[in-house]
N, C-alpha and C positions, 0 to 999 in steps of 0.2 A: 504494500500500500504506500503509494506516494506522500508525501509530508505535504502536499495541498490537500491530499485527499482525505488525511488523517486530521488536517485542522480544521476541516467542514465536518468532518463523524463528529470530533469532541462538540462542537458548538452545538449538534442537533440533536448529540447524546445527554448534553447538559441542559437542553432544552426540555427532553424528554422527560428524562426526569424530572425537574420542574413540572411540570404537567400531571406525574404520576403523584407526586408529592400532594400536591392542591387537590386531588379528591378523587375523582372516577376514575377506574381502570380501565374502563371504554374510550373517554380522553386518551389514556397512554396508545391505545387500539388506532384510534381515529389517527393519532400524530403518527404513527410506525407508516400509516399508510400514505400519510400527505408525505411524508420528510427525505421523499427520494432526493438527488440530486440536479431531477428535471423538473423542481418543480418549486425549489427555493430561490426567493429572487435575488439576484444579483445587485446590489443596489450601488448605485453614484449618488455622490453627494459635490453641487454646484454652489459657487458662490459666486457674482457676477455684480458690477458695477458701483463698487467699492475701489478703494483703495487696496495697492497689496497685500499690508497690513490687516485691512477690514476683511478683504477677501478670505485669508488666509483662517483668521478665527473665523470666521462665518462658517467655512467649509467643515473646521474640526468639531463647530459646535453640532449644526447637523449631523457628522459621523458620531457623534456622541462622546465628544472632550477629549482631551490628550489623555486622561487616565483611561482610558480604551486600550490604547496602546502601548504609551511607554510608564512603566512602571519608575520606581524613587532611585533605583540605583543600576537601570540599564545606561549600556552605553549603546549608543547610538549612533551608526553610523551612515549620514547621508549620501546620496550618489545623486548630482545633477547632469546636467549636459554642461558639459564647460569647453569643446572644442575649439568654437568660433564665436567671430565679437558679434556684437548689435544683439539681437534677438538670436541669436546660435546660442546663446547660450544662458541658462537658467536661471531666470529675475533674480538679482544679487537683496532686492529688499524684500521679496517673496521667502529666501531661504534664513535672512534676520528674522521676519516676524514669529517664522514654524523656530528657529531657535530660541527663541525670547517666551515663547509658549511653551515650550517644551522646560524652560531654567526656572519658569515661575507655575511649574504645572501645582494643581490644588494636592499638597500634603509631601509641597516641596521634592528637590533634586538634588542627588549628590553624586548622579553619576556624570558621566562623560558624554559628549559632542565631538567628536570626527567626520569634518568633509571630505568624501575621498572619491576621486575620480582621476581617468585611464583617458586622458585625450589622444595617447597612441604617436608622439611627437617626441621626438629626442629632448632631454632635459632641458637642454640650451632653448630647445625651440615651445616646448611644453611652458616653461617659464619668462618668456618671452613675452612683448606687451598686447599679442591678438590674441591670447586663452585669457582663461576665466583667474585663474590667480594671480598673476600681474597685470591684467586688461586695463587699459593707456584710458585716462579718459579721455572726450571730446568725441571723435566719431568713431572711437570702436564701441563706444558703450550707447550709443545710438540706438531707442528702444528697450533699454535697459534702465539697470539706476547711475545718474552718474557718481553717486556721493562715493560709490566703496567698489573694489572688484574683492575678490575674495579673500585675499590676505590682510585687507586693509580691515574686510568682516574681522576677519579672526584676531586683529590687533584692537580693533572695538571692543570686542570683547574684554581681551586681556585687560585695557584700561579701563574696564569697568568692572573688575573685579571676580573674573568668570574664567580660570585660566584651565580650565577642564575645555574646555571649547579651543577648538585646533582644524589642522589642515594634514592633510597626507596625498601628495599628486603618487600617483601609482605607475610606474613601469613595468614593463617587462625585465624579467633578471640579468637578460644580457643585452639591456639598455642601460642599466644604471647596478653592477656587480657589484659596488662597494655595497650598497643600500639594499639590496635583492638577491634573493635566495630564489631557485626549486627545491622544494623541503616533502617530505611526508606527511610530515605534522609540526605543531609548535615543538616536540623536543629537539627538533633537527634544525632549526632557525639559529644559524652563529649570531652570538651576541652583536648587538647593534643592529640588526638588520630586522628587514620585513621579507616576509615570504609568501610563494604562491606552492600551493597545493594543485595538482594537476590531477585530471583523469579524461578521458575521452567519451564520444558517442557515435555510433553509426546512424545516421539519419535512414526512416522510414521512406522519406522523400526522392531523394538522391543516392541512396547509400555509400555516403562518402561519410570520412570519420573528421568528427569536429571536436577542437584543443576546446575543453572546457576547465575551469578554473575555478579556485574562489582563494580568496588575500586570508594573511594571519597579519594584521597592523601592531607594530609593539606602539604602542601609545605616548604620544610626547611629554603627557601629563602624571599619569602613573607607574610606568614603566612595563604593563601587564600587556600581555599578547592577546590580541584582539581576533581572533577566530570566527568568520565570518560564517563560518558552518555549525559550529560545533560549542561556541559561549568564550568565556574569557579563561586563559589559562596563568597561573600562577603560583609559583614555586612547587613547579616539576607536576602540575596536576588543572582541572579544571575546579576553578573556585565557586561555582554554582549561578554567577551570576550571568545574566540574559545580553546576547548583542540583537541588537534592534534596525534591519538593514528598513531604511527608506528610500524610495526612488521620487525623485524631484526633475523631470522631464520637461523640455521646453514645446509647441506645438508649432510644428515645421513643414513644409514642403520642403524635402530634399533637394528638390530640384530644380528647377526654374517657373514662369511664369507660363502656366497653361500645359506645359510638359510634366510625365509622368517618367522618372528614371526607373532604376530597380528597386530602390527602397522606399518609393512612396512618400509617406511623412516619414519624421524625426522626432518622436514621441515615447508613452510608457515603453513600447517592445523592443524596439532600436535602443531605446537608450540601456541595455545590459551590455552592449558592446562598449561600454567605460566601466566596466564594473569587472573584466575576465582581462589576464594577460592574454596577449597572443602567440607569443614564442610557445613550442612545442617540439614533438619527435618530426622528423621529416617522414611524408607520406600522409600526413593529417592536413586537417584546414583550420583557420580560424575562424571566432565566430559571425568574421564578415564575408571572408572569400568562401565558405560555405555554401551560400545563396543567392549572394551579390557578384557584380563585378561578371565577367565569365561566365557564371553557373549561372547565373539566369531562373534562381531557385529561388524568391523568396521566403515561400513557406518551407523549405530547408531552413534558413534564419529562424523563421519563427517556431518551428518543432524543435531545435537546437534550445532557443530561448525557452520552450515549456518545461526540455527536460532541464533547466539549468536551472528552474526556481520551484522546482516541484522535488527533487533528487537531490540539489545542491545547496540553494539557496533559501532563506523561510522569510521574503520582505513581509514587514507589517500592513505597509499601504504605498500607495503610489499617490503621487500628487498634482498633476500638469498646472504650470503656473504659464498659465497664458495670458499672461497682463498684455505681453503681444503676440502677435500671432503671423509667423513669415510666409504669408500665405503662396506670395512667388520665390521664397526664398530664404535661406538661413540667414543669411548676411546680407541680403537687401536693403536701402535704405525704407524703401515703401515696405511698410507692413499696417496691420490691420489693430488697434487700441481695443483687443476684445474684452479687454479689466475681466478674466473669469480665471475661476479656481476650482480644477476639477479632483476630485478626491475614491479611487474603490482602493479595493484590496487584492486588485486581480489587473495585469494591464491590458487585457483582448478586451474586458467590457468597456475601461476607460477610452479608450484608445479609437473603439468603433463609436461612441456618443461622443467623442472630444471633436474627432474628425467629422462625422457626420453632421453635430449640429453646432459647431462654433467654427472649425475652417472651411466647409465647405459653403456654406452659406454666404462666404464674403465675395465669394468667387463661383459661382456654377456653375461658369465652363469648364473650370477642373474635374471633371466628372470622376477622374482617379481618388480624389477624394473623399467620393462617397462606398464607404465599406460596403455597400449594397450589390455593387456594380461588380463586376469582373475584373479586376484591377491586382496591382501588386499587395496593393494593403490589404487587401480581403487575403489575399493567397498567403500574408504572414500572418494573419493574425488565425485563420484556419490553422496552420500549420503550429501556431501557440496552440492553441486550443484541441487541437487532435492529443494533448498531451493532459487530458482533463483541464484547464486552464479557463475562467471567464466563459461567455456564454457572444453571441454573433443575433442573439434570438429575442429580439424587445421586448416580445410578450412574457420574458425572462426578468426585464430589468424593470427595478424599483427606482424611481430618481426623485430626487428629493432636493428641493431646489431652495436660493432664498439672494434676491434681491437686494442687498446691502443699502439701496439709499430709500428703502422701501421699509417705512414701519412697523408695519404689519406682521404677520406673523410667519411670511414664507409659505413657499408653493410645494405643492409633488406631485408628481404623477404616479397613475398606477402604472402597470406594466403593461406594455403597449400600445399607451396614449402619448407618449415623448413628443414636445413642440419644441422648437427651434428656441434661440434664448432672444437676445436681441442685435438690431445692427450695428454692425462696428462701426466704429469712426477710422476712416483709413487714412493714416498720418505718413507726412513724408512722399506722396502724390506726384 
C-alpha cells in the first residue's frame, strides 16, 4: 500500500470510527459503504483578490488553520519554483506570509523552517542574480515582490529574531562535492555535508528507468539531518520528530504565447523537478529527460512524479501562489494580476482547477490549457494520477472558495458545479 494510499485509509479509518463511537452500528455500515476512494471529495481550497498576505491566510483558514498541518516542533521544509526571474519564480511575499503563519501558529513553534530548492544550474550560476536566492531587483523581480529575493527573506528573519528559519539551494553531488554526498542513509552523510539518497523507477508509460531521489539536509540551525523520507535523524538514530515537505509552485505557461511545448504549465506536478537531484547510474533518465525534451512523454513525467510522492515523498499540501500568472510565459514581462491562492493536498486536483479556471481563462486561445482537452497537461497529470494520485473528475472535487475583499462569509461549490473565479487585470501589456 502506497503512503498516499495509507494517509487517505487513516483519515476515513478515523472517520469511521468517529461514526461508530457516536451511536449506530448501521452509521458505521452506511460509512464502510460510502468511504470508497471514488467517492471522497477531493477538495481545493481558493483565496483570490487579497493581498498575498490576505490570500495566503485566507486559503489556510478554509483548509482549516496551520494546526492541520504543521504540528509545535516539525521542521519544515518548503520547495518553490525558484529557476527564473519575474513570475518564474514563487511570490517571495507569498512564501513570508505561509512562514510568519507557520512561526506564530496557535500553541506556538519551536521547530524549524528550510527553503530548499534544485534550480539545476551550477552554483556560480544557481546563485547568481536571475534565480530566486540572489534575484537582482528592478526587472528581474518584475511580477514578483521587489522588497526581498530569498536570502534577503531568510536575513529578515534572522533580524527578527527567528534564526530556525534558513535556506539550503540543492545540487547534485557532482555539482557541488565539497557540500554533497550519494549516501544510503543519514549514517553515511560525511560530516558537513548534505546528501541524496537514490533509487530508480521503470515507467509504465515509456519503460525507460527514471533517477529518483529524495535530500537528507543537515540543518544550518540545529545541526540534525533532515531526512526528507524518513523524519529527523540524531545522534546515530531517528529522534521521532516529523519533517513537513511543502510545495509552493508558481502558475506558468512553459512556453510561449498561444504555443503549447512538452510540459505544458509550470505548476504543483512540474514543480518536483526542484525537489530530486539529477545525477545518477548511466542508462537511467532524469526526472525531466524522462518525458520531456526527446521522449515526447509527458505523462512519463507525471507517473514518475506519482511514484515519487506516493513511495518517496509524504508532502503535506501544495500551495500555487499565483498572485501572477505567466500566462504567455515564465519570464515575460506581460503577465496576468490573478491575486489567487490555491491550496489541496494532492497536485493532479490543484493543478487541473488552477489551470483550468484561473490561466486559462485569461487566454482561450490557449486551448493547451484546458486539462479537459487533449493536451500535454492532461497527459501529465493522467500519468500523476495513474499512480493513485488526485482525481481529473469534478464531480470529485469539493472547492471551497473565499473572496478576501469580500465580507461575507465565503463561497463553495459542491462537486461538479466549479465556476470560473474572476478576470484578471493583465499588467505589463
Amino acid at each position: 500500500m502506497s503512503l498516499f494510499v495509507r494517509r487517505q485509509f487513516l483519515k476515513w479509518f478515523g472517520a469511521g470510527i468517529g461514526i461508530l463511537l457516536a451511536g449506530s452500528p448501521f452509521k458505521w455500515l452506511r460509512f464502510l459503504k460510502s468511504s470508497r476512494a471514488d467517492t471522497v471529495p477531493f477538495n481545493v481550497y481558493v483565496a483570490y483578490n487579497g493581498t498575498p498576505t490576505m490570500n495566503v491566510a485566507g486559503v489556510l483558514q478554509l483548509a482549516g488553520g496551520i494546526t492541520r498541518f504543521i504540528d509545535r516542533d516539525d521542521i519544515v521544509v518548503l520547495n518553490p519554483n525558484g529557476q527564473w526571474p519575474k513570475q518564474g519564480y514563487t511570490n517571495t511575499e507569498c512564501m513570508k506570509a505561509l512562514i510568519d503563519i507557520i512561526l506564530n501558529r496557535p500553541g506556538g513553534f519551536s521547530g524549524e523552517i528550510i527553503i530548499a530548492e534544485h534550480v539545476h544550474f551550477s552554483p556560480a550560476r544557481a546563485l547568481g542574480d536571475d534565480c530566486c536566492w540572489n534575484m537582482a531587483a528592478g526587472t528581474n523581480r518584475i511580477n514578483n515582490w521587489q522588497d526581498m529575493n530569498y536570502f534577503e527573506l531568510v536575513d529578515h528573519f534572522h533580524n527578527n529574531g527567528h534564526p530556525n528559519v534558513n535556506a539550503i539551494p540543492l545540487y547534485d553531488s557532482n555539482q557541488a562535492p565539497d557540500h554533497w554526498a550519494a549516501v544510503t542513509g543519514p549514517a553515511d552523510i560525511p560530516e558537513g555535508k548534505h546528501g541524496w539518497v537514490r533509487t530508480t523507477y521503470t515507467t509504465n508509460t515509456n519503460g525507460a528507468t527514471v533517477r529518483l531521489s529524495h535530500a537528507i539536509l543537515r540543518s544550518p540551525y540545529s545541526g540534525m539531518l533532515v531526512d526528507l523520507k524518513h523524519g529527523v535523524w540524531e545522534n546515530g538514530g531517528y529522534n521521532g520528530r516529523q519533517v513537513k515537505l511543502i510545495f509552493l509552485p508558481t502558475l506558468n505557461n512553459h512556453s510561449r504565447y498561444n504555443h503549447e511545448d512538452y510540459a505544458g504549465p509550470t505548476s504543483a506536478v512540474k514543480c518536483h523537478l526542484g525537489i530530486v537531484e539529477f545525477a545518477g547510474p548511466s542508462g537511467t533518465y532524469n526526472l525531466h529527460h524522462i518525458g520531456y525534451d526527446s521522449h515526447d512523454n509527458p505523462d512519463a513525467v507525471g507517473e514518475s512524479v506519482g511514484q515519487l510522492i506516493t513511495e518517496i515523498l509524504t508532502p503535506v499540501f501544495y500551495m500555487t501562489c499565483a498572485e501572477y500568472t505567466g500566462y504567455r510565459g515564465r519570464t515575460t514581462s506581460t503577465a496576468a494580476h490573478t491575486k489567487t491562492v490555491g491550496l489541496c493536498t494532492d497536485p493532479v486536483t490543484l493543478d487541473y482547477w488552477m489551470c483550468k479556471y484561473v490561466m486559462y481563462p485569461i487566454a482561450p486561445s490557449q486551448t493547451f490549457m484546458n486539462p479537459d482537452n487533449d493536451n500535454n497537461l492532461r497527459k501529465t497529470l493522467l500519468g500523476c494520477h495513474s499512480k493513485g494520485v488526485g482525481t481529473l473528475d469534478e464531480s470529485k472535487m469539493m472547492v471551497l472558495k473565499k473572496d478576501m475583499m469580500d465580507p461575507g462569509p465565503g463561497g463553495s461549490t459542491k462537486p461538479g458545479s466549479i465556476v470560473p473565479l474572476i478576470k484578471p487585470l493583465i499588467l505589463n501589456s
